[in-house]
C-alpha positions in Angstrom: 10.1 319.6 123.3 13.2 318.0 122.7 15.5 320.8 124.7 13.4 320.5 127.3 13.7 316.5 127.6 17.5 316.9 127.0 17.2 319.7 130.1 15.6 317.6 132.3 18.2 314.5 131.6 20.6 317.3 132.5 19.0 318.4 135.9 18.6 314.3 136.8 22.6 313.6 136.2 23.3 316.8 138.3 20.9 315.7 141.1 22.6 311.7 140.8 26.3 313.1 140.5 25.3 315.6 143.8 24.0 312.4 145.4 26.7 310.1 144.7 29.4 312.9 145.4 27.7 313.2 148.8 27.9 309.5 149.7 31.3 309.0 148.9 31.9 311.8 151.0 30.7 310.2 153.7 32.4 306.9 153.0 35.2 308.6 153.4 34.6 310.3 156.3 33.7 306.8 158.2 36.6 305.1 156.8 38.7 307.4 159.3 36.5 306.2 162.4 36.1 309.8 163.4 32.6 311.7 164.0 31.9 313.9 160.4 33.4 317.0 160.7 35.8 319.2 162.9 36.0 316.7 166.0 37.3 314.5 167.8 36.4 310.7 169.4 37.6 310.5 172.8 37.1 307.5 175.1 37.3 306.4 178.7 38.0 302.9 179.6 37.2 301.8 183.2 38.3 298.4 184.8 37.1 298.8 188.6 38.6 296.0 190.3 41.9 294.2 191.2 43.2 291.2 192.0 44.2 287.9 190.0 40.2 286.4 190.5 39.1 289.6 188.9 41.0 288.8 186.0 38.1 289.0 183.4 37.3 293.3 184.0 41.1 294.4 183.3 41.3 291.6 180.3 37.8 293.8 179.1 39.5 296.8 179.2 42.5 295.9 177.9 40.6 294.8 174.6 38.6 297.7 174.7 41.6 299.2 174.1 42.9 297.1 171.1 39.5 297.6 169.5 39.7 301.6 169.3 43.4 301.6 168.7 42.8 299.7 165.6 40.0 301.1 164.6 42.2 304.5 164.7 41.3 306.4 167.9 44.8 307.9 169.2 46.5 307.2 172.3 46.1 310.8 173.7 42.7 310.7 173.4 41.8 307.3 175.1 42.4 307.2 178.9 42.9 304.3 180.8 41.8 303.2 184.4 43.5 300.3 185.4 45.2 298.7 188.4 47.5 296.5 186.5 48.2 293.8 188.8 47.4 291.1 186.7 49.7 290.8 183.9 52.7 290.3 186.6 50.6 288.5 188.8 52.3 284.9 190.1 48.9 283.1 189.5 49.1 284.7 185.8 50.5 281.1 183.4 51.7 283.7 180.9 53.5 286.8 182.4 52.9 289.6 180.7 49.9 288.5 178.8 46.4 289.1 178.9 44.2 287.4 177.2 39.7 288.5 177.1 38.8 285.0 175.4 40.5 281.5 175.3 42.1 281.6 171.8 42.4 285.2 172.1 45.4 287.1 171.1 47.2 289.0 173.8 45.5 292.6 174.8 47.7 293.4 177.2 50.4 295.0 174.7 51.1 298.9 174.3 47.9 299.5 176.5 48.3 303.0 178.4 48.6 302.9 182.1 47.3 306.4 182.6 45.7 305.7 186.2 46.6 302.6 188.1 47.2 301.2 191.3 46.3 303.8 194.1 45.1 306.5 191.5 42.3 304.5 190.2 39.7 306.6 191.9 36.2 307.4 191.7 37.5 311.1 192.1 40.1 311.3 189.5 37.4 309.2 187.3 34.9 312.3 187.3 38.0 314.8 186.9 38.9 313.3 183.6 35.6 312.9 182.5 34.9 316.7 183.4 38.2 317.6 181.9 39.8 318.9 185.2 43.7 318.5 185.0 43.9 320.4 188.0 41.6 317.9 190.2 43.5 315.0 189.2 45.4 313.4 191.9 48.7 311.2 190.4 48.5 309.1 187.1 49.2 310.3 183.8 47.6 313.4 184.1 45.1 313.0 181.0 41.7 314.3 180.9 38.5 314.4 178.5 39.5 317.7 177.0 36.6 317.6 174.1 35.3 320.6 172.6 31.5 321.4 171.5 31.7 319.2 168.5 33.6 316.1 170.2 32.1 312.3 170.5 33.0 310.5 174.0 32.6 306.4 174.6 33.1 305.2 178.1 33.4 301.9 179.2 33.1 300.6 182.5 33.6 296.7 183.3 33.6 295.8 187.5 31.4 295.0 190.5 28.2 296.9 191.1 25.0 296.9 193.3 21.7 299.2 193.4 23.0 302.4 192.8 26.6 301.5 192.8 29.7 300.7 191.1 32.8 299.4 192.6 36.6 301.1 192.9 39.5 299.1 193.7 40.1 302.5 195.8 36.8 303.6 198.2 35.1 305.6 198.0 32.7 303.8 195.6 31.0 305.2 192.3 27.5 306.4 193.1 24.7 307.1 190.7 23.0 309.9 191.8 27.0 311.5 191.8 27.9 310.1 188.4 25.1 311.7 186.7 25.3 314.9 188.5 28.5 314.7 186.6 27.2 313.9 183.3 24.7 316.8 184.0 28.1 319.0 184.6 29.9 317.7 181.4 26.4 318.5 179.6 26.1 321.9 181.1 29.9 323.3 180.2 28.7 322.0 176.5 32.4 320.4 175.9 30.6 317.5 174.2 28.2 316.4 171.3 27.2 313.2 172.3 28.6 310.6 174.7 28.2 306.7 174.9 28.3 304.7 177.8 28.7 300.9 178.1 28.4 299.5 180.9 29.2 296.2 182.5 27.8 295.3 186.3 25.7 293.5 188.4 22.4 295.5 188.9 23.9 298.1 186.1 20.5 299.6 185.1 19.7 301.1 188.1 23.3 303.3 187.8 20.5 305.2 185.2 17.1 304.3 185.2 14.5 307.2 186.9 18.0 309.2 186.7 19.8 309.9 183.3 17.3 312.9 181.2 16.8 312.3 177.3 17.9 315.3 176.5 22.0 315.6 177.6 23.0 313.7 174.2 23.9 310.4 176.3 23.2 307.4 174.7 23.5 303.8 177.4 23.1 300.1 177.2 24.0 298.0 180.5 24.6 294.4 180.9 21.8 293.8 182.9 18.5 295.3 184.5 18.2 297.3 187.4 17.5 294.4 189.5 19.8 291.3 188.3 23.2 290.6 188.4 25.5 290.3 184.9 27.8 287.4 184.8 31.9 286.3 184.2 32.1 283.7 181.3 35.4 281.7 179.5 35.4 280.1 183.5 37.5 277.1 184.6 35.1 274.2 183.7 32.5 275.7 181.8 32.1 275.6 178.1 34.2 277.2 176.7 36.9 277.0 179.6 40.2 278.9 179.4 43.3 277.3 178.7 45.0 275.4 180.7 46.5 277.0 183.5 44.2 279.6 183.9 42.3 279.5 187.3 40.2 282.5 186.8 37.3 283.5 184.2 38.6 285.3 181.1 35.8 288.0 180.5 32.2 289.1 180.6 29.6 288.1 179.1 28.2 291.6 178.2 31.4 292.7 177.3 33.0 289.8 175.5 29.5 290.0 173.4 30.0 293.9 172.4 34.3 293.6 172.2 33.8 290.3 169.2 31.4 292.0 167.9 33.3 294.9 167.1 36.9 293.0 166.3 34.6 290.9 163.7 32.7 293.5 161.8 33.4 296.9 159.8 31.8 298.9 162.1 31.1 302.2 159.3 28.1 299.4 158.2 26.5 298.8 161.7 24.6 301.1 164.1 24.7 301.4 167.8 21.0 299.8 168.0 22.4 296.7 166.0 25.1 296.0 167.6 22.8 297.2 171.0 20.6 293.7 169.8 23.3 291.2 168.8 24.6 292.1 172.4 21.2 291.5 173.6 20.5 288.2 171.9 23.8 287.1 173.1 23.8 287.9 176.7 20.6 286.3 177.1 22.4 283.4 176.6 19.3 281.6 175.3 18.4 281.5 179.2 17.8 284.4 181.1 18.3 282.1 183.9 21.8 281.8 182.6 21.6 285.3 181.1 20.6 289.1 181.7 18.6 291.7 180.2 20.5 293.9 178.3 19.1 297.8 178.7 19.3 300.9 176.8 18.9 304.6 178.5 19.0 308.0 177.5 18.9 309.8 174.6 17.9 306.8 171.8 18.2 307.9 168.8 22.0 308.3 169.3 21.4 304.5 168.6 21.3 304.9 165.1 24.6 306.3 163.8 27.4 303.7 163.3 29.1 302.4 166.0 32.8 303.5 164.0 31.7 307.4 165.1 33.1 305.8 169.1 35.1 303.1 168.7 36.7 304.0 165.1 36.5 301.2 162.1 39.0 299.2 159.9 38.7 297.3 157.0 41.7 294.7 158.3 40.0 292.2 160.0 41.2 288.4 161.4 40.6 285.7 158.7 40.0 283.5 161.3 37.9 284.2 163.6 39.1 283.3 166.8 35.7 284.0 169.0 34.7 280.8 170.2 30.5 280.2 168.6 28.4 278.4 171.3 24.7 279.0 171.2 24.9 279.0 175.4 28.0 280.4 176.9 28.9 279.0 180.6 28.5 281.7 182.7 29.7 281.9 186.7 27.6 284.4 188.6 29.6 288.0 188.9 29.6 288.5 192.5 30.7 284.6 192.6 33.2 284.7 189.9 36.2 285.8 192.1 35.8 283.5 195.0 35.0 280.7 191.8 38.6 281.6 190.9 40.3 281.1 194.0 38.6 277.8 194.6 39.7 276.3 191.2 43.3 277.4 192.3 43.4 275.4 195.5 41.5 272.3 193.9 44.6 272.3 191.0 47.6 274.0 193.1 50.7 272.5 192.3 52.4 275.0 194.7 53.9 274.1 198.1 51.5 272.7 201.2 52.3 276.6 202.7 50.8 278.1 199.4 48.2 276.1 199.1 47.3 276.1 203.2 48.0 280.3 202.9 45.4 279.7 200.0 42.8 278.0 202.1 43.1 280.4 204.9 41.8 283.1 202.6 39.2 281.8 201.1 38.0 280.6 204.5 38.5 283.9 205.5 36.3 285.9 202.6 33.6 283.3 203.0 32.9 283.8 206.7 33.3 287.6 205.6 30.3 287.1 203.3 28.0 285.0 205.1 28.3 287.5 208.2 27.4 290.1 205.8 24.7 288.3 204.4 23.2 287.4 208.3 23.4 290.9 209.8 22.1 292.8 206.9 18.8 290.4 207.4 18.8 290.9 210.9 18.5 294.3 210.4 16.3 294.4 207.4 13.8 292.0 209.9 14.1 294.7 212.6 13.7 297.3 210.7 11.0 296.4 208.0 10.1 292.9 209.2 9.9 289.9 206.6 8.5 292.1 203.6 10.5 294.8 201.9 8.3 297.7 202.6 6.0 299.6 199.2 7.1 298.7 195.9 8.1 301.3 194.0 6.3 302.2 190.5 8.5 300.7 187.8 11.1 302.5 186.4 11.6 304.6 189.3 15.0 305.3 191.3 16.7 304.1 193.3 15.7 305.9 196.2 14.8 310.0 196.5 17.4 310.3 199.4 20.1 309.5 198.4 21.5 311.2 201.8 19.5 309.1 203.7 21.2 305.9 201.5 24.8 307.2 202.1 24.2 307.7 205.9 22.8 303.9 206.3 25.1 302.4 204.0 28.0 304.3 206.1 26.3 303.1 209.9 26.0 299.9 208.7 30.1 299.4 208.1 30.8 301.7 211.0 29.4 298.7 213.1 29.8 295.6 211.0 32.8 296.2 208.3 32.7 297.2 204.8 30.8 295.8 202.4 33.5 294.6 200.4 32.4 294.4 196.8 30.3 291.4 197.4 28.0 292.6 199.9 27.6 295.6 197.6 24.3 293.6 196.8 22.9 295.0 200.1 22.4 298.4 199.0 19.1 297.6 198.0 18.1 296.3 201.5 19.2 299.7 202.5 17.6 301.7 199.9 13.8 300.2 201.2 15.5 300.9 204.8 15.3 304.6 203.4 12.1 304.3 201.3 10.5 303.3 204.7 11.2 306.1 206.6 13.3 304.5 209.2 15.0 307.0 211.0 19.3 307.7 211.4 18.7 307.0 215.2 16.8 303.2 214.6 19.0 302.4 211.7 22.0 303.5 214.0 20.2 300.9 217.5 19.8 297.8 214.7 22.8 298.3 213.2 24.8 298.2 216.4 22.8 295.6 218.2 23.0 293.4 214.5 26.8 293.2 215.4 27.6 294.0 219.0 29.8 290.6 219.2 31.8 290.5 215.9 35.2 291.6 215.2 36.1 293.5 212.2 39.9 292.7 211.3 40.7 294.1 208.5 37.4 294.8 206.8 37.2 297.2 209.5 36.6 300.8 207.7 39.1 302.7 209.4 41.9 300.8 207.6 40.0 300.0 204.1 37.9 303.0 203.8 34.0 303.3 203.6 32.4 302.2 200.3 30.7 305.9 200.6 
């Protein structure tokens, strides 16, 4: 009786020693920020926009970057899409600096420029990510060259619409495109499991009725299919930036996800946590002032730690220099650029030239956009009349042609300009144009009639490209 008591006392402080043995294992292996085993964490990091009043995406990226760098990821394995004409820029009170919140520490510092100016691309975007060196055009040169058991995190932080994101350089992102891609990179099995965060107006519909279950890709977006995400740290909101600084500092989705991380040991919090703090935060206790985080894909990705894609450290800031307001001021996204320049002008100190050369272009952008706005509803009127044509079931793309989206998207700005980033909100219009049933030849008749009198200048596609 009494060997077999001391035997099973025995087999117990095997079985505990086992356990704990295994858990410190697996301490150890998050303490590195790298996926367990023989892999690698490799990341993509996105800013989609230029331009001093698009400030706030490049200052995202830029701390995306600080975030993985500290939390160990290596320089060769994150690549960076930036244009990089912000830190120089003459509006910019601290040259050389970038800053993603208004007691923030400069980001700007040792980031790699691996694709900026002209070679930020949608094309040279889906070469890295498919690991193609030989389809890259200029830049650095660096692609996604994972292996089977490899993690990926992108981020992307710009404009967007229905169906689309935006490119400094056209043509434009599309979704039925970026997830044949995905479906590529999932197909040449060169991945284990990919996260995507993503920050746009409209971002959910970049995925929803398109992105499978099953390819290992986990999403969460800063807003609904539907809605537009929103630029916060703005000149006179609360909190503003500091002084100086004409031009919103981040985004709210992305400033919510980037604190987060900088604040916490990410080894002890999952993907879905952090997924709900982001959430609760970019509600912004309104959704009128807030959107509806989403998440897509393949879910239970959600519950490893989020240190598996964006690394981990123990070193954290005593202070905590994230400012803690229960409502964040927000300036629409699609706004927030135009926002900027206006708060310029109204507190130029520059010369009466400057500041008239200032007034000229906003003058210029804002008859841009309300000539968008107008024809797009004179065509929408012709076309489907005052209603929008069969709602489609929820969940549902986009569209089912997305052909047939391309073609009117392109006849549209072959008569009345491009888009421009703003009137990327259209696409939708266009999308129910498609739904419909109109035809190439009646799009083609409204579209020119629409804008038979106006004059192009320089948003004429023949000098700044087609969006598609």
């Amino acid at each position: 009786m009494v060997s077999h008591l001391r035997l099973a006392i025995l087999i117990l402080f095997v079985v505990q020693l086992a356990i704990a043995k295994r858990l410190s294992l697996l301490d150890t292996l998050r303490s590195t920020g790298k996926p367990h085993g023989n892999s690698t964490t490799w990341a993509v990091l996105v800013a989609g926009s230029n331009m001093y009043g698009n400030y706030r995406h490049q200052a995202d990226v830029c701390h995306a970057y600080q975030v993985l760098k500290k939390g160990g990821l290596k320089d060769k394995n994150i690549i960076v899409f930036m244009y990089d004409d912000i830190a120089y820029d003459p509006y910019n009170p601290r040259p050389g600096v970038i800053i993603n919140s208004p007691k923030g520490p400069d980001v700007y510092a040792g980031v790699p420029k691996d694709y900026t100016g002209a070679n930020l691309t949608t094309a040279n975007f889906y070469a890295v990510l498919l690991g193609n060196a030989t389809a890259v055009k200029g830049g650095s040169g660096k692609v996604v060259a994972s292996k089977p058991n490899d993690k990926i995190f992108v981020y992307y932080s710009d404009h967007g619409a229905a169906g689309m994101l935006g490119m400094p350089n056209s043509p434009y992102i599309i979704a039925d495109e970026f997830i044949q891609v995905l479906k590529e990179k999932h197909a040449s099995g060169t991945y284990d499991e990919m996260v995507i965060y993503l920050d746009s107006c409209e971002s959910g519909s970049i995925f929803e009725g398109l992105l499978p279950d099953d390819m290992n890709i986990y999403v969460t977006t800063a807003s609904n299919a539907t809605e537009d995400s929103l630029a916060t740290y703005c000149p006179e909101s609360n909190p503003p930036p500091p002084p100086g600084f004409g031009t919103c500092l981040g985004d709210l989705y992305s400033v919510s996800w980037l604190e987060d991380s900088d604040k916490n040991d990410l080894r002890n919090e999952t993907l879905e946590q952090q997924y709900l703090k982001v959430k609760k935060r970019t509600r912004n206790t309104d959704y009128n002032e807030g959107s509806h985080v989403m998440q897509y894909g393949t879910l239970w990705i959600s519950n490893e730690t989020v240190s598996v894609y964006q690394g981990s450290t123990t070193k954290h800031s005593p202070v905590d220099l994230s400012p803690s307001f229960d409502s964040m001021g927000v300036v629409n996204q699609r706004d927030a650029d135009l926002y900027s320049m206006r708060q310029r002008y109204k507190k130029s100190t520059g010369t009466q030239q400057q500041k008239d050369e200032l007034l000229k272009k906003i003058k210029e952008i804002t008859a841009h956009r309300a000539h968008l706005d107008s024809s797009v509803n004179i065509i929408k009127q012709n076309l489907l009349g005052n209603g929008d044509g069969p709602v489609r079931a929820q969940g549902s793309a986009l569209v089912d042609d997305w052909g047939c989206l391309k073609f009117m998207i392109r006849t549209y700005e072959t008569y009345c300009g491009t888009l421009t980033q703003y009137g990327m909100k259209h696409t939708r219009t266009f999308a129910n144009i498609c739904n419909n049933g109109v035809t190439e030849r009646a799009m083609d008749e409204a579209t020119k009639e629409a804008c038979s009198t106006h004059k192009m200048g320089k948003w004429n596609p023949a000098i700044v490209g087609y969006s598609v």
